[in-house]
VOPAGU-2260 file (C-alpha; in pm, 1 decimal, decimal comma):
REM VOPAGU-2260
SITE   aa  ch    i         X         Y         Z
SITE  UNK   A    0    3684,5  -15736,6   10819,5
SITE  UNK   A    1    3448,3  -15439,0   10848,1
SITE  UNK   A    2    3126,7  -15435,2   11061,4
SITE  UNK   A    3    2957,1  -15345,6   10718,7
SITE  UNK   A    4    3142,6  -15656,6   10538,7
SITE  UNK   A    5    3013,1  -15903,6   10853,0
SITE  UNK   A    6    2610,3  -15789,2   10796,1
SITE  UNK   A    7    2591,3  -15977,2   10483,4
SITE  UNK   A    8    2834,3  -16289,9   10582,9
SITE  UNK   A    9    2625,1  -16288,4   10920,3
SITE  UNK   A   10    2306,4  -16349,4   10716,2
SITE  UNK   A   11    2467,5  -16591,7   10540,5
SITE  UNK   A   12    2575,7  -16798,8   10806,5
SITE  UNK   A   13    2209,7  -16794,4   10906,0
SITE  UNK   A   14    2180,3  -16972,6   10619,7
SITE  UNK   A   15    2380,8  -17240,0   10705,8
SITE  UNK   A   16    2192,8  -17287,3   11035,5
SITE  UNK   A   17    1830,3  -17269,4   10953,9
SITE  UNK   A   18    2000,0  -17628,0   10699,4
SITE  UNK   A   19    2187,1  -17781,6   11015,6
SITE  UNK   A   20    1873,4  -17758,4   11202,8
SITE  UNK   A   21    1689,2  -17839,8   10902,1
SITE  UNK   A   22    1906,7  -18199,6   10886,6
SITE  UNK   A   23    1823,6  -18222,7   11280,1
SITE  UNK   A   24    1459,9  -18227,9   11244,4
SITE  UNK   A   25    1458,7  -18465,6   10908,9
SITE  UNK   A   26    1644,3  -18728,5   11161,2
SITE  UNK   A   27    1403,5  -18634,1   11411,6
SITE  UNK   A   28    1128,8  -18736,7   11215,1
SITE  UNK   A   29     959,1  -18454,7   11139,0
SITE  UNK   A   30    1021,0  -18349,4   10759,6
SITE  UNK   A   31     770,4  -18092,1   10797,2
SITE  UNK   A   32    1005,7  -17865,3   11051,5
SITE  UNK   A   33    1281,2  -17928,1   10832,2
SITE  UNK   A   34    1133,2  -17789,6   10547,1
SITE  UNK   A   35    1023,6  -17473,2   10720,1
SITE  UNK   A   36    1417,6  -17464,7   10816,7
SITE  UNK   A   37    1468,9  -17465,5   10439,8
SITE  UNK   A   38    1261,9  -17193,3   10362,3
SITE  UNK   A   39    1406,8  -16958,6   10613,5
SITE  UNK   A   40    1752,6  -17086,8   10483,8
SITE  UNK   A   41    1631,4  -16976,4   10156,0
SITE  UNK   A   42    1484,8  -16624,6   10295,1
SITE  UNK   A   43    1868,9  -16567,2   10418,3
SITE  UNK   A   44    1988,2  -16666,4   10118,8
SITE  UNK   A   45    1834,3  -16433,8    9953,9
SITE  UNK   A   46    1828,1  -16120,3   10168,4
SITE  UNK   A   47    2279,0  -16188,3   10199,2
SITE  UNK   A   48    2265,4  -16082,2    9847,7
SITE  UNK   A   49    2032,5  -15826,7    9908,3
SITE  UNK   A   50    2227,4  -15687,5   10200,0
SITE  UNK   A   51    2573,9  -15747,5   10015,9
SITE  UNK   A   52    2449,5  -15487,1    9742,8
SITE  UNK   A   53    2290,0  -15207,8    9970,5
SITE  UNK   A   54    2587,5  -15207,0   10194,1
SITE  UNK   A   55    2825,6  -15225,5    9839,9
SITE  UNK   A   56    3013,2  -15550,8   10075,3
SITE  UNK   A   57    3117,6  -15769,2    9858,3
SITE  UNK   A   58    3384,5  -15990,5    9975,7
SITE  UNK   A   59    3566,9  -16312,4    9827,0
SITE  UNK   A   60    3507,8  -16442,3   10142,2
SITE  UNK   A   61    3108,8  -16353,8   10105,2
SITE  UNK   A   62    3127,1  -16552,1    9786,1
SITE  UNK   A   63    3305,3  -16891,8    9870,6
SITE  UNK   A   64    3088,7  -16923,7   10230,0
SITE  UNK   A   65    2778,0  -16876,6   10060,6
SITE  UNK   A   66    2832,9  -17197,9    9843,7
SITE  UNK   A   67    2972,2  -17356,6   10175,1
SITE  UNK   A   68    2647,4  -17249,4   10317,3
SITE  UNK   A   69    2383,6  -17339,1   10027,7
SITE  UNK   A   70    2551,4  -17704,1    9980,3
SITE  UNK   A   71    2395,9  -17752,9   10312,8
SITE  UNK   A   72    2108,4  -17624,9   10295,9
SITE  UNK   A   73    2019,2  -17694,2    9923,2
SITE  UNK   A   74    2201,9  -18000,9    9897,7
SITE  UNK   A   75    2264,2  -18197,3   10224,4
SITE  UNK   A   76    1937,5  -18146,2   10336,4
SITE  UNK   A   77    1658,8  -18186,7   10101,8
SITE  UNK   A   78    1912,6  -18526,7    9985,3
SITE  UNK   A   79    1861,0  -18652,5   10345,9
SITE  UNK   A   80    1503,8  -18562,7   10342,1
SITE  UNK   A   81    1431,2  -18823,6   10021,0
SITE  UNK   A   82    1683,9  -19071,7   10236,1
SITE  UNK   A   83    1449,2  -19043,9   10564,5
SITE  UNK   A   84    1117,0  -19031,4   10334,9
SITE  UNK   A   85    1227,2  -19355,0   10156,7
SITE  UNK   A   86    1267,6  -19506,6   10477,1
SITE  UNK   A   87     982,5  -19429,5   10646,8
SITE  UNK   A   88     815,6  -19553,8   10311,1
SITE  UNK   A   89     944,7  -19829,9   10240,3
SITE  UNK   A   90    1196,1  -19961,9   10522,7
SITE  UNK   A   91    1569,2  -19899,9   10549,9
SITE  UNK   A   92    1767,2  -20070,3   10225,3
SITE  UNK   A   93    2030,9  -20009,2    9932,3
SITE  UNK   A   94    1814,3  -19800,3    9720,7
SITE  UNK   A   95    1725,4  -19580,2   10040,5
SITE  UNK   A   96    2097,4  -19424,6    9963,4
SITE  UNK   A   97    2059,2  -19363,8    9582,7
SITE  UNK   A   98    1858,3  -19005,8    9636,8
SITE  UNK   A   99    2237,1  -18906,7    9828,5
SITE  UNK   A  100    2369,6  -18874,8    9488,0
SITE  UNK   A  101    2146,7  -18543,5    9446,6
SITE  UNK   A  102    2411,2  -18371,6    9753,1
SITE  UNK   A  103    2686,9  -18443,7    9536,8
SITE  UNK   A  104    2532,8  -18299,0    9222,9
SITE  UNK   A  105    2438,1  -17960,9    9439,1
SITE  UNK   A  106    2776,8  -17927,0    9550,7
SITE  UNK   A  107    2917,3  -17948,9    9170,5
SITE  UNK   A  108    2667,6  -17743,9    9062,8
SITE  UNK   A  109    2740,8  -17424,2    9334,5
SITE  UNK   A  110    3139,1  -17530,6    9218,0
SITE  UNK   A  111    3006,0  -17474,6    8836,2
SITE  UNK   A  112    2867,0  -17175,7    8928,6
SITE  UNK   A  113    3146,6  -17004,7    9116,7
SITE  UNK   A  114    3394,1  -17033,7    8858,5
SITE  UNK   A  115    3130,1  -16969,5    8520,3
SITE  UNK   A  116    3150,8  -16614,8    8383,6
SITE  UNK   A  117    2832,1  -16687,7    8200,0
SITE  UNK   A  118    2591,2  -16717,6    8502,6
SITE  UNK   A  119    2553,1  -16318,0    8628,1
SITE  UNK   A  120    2216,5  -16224,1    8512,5
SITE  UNK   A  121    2055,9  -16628,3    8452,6
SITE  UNK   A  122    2168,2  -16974,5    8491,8
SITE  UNK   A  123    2241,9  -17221,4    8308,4
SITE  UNK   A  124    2145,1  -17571,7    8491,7
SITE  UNK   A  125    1884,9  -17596,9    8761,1
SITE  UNK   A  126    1947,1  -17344,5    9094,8
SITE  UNK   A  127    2050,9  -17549,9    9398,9
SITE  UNK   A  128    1768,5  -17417,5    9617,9
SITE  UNK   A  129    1504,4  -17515,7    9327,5
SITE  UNK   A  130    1615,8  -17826,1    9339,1
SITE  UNK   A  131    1569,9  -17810,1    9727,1
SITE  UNK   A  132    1251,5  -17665,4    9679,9
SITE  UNK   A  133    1073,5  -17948,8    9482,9
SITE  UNK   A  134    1253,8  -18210,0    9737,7
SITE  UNK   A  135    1161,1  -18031,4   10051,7
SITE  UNK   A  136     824,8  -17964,0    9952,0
SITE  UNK   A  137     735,4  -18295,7    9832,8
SITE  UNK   A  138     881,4  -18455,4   10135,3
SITE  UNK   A  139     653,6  -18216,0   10374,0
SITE  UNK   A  140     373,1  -18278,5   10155,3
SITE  UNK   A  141     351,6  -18636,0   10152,3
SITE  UNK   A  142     449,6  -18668,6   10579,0
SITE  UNK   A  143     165,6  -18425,0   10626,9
SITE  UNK   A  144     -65,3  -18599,8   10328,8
SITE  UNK   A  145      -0,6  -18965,0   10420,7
SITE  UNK   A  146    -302,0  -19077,9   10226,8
SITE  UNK   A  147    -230,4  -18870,4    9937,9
SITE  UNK   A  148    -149,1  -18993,6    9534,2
SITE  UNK   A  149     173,6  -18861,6    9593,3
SITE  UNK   A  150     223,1  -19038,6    9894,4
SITE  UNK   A  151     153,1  -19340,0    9745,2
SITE  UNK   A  152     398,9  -19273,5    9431,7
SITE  UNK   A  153     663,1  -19190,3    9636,4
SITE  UNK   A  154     589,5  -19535,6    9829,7
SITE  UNK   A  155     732,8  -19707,4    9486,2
SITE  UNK   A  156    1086,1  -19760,1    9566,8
SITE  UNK   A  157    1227,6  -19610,1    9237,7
SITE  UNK   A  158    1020,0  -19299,4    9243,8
SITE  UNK   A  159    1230,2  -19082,5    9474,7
SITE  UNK   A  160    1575,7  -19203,3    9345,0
SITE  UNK   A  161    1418,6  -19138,3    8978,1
SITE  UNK   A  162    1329,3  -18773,1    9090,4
SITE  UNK   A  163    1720,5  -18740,7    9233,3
SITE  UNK   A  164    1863,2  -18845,6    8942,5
SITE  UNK   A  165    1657,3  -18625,8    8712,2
SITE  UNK   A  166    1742,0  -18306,7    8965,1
SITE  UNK   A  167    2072,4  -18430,5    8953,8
SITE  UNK   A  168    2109,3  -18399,2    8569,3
SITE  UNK   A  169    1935,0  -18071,2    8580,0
SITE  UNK   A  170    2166,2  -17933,5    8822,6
SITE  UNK   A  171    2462,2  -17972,2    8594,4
SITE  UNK   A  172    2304,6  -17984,5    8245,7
SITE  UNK   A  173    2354,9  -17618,7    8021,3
SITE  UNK   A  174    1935,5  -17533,8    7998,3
SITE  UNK   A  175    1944,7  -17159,2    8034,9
SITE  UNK   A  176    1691,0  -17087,8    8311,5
SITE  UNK   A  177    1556,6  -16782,1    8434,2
SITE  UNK   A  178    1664,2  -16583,8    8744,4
SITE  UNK   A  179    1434,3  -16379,5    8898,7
SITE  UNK   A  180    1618,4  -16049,2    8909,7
SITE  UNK   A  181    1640,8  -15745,6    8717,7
SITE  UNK   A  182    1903,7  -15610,5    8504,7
SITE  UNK   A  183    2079,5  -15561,8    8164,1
SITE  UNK   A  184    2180,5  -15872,8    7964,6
SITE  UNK   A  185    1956,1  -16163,6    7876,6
SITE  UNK   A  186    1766,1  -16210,6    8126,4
SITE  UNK   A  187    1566,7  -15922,4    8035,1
SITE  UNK   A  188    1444,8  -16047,0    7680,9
SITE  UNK   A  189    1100,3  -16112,3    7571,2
SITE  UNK   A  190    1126,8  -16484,2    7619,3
SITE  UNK   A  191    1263,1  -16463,7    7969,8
SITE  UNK   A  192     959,3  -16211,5    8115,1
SITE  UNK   A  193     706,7  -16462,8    7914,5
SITE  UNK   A  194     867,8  -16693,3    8142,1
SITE  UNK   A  195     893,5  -16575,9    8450,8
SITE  UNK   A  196     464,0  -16465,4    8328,1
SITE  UNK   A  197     436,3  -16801,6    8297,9
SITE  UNK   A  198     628,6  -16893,1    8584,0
SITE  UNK   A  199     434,8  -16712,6    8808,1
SITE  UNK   A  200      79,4  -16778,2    8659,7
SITE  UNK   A  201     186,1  -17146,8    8776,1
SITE  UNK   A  202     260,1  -17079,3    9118,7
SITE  UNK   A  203     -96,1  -16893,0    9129,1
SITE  UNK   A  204    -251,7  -17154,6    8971,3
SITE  UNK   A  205     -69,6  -17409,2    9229,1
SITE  UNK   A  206    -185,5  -17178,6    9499,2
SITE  UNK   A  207    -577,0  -17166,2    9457,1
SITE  UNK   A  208    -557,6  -17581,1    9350,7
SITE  UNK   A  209    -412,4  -17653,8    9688,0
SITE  UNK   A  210    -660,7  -17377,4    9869,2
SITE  UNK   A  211    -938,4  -17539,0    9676,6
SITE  UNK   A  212    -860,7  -17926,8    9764,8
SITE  UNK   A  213    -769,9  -17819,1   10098,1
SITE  UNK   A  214    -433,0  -17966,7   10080,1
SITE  UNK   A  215    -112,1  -17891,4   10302,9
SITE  UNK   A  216      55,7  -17593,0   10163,6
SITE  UNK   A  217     407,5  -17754,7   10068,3
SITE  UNK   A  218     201,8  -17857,3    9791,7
SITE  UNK   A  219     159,4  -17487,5    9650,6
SITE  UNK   A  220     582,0  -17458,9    9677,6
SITE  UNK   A  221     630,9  -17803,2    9492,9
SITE  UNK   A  222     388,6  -17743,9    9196,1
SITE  UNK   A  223     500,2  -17340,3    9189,0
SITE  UNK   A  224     894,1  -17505,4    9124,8
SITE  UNK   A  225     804,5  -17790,6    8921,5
SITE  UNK   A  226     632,3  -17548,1    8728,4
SITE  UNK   A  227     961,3  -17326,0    8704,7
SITE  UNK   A  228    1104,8  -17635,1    8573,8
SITE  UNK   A  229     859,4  -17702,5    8294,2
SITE  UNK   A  230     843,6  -17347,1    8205,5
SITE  UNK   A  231    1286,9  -17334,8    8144,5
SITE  UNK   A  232    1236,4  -17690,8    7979,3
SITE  UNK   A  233     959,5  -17539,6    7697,4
């Protein structure tokens, strides 16, 4: 392997660390770190494409660890996070384990993915790291806001194995949603940049809610994705 080749599978495997020390911290106790570990997982994950085009290194290789890499940091982790959330809510028990299943779905769903001709310039199904998004977020959110209305939904014991299962179904479902890149093919159409408008006039909106109400920030990234969500679903 080239030196240009091992820039973008170097970034990648950044990737995969920022979500083992990400899994660390939510054992640790301390959801909040782990969620900053997903972010910068998602930051590598973003600039190994990025990297892979300016440098023209594509590699098969490339390809199959970056799935390796995002089922740990998009799936392992944010499905441990609602496991160690539950339990600090509620105590350790059965239903503690059901928000697991969403780790499973990630991992089909980066399978579907690799092997789907369809999914160059959009997606069909929810993007593992927006589904890691609205789970890392909302895990921060409510260990920094203990007090909050979330925090006392999420206390229910079906609320966070609900919220799995609905992510999970999302993951794998065929809803066309919206990547944010730029290109030839469908993702270019009027309905897709009303979207994306739309998408991003949400995660404004999210923003200057959570300035004004003086909330943790995590709750700007959960109602920006949820928002993605809703906008793919209309």
């Amino acid at each position: 392997m080239t030196l240009r080749k091992a820039i973008p599978n170097t970034i990648t495997s950044l990737n995969l660390l920022c979500g083992v020390l990400g899994v660390m911290f939510t054992f640790n106790g301390r959801p909040d770190i782990a969620f900053c570990m997903m972010l910068a997982a998602a930051v590598f994950d973003f600039l190994d494409g990025l990297a892979a085009r300016a440098l023209d290194a594509y590699s098969d290789i490339g390809k199959e660890l970056d799935s390796l890499c995002d089922v740990v940091s998009f799936g392992v982790l944010p499905a441990l996070m609602l496991y160690r959330t539950m339990v600090d809510l509620s105590g350790a028990g059965i239903f503690c384990c059901l928000p697991l299943i969403l780790a499973v779905f990630s991992a089909l769903r980066l399978a579907k993915f690799n092997v789907d001709e369809r999914q160059h310039g959009s997606f069909l199904g929810l993007p593992t790291p927006a589904s890691a998004m609205i789970c890392g977020a909302l895990c921060c959110f409510v260990f920094m806001e203990p007090s909050s209305a979330p925090a006392r939904w999420c206390a229910a014991v079906w609320v966070l194995p609900l919220l799995a299962c609905v992510l999970s179904v999302l993951l794998v479902c065929e809803i066309p949603m919206f990547a944010m890149k730029f290109g030839k093919g469908i993702e270019t159409d009027r309905r897709t940049r009303a979207k994306r408008i739309a998408f991003l006039t949400v995660a404004v909106i999210g923003t200057v809610v959570t300035i004004a109400l003086s909330q943790h920030w995590s709750l700007a990234v959960l109602l920006a994705f949820l928002g993605y969500v809703l906008v793919n679903l209309a």
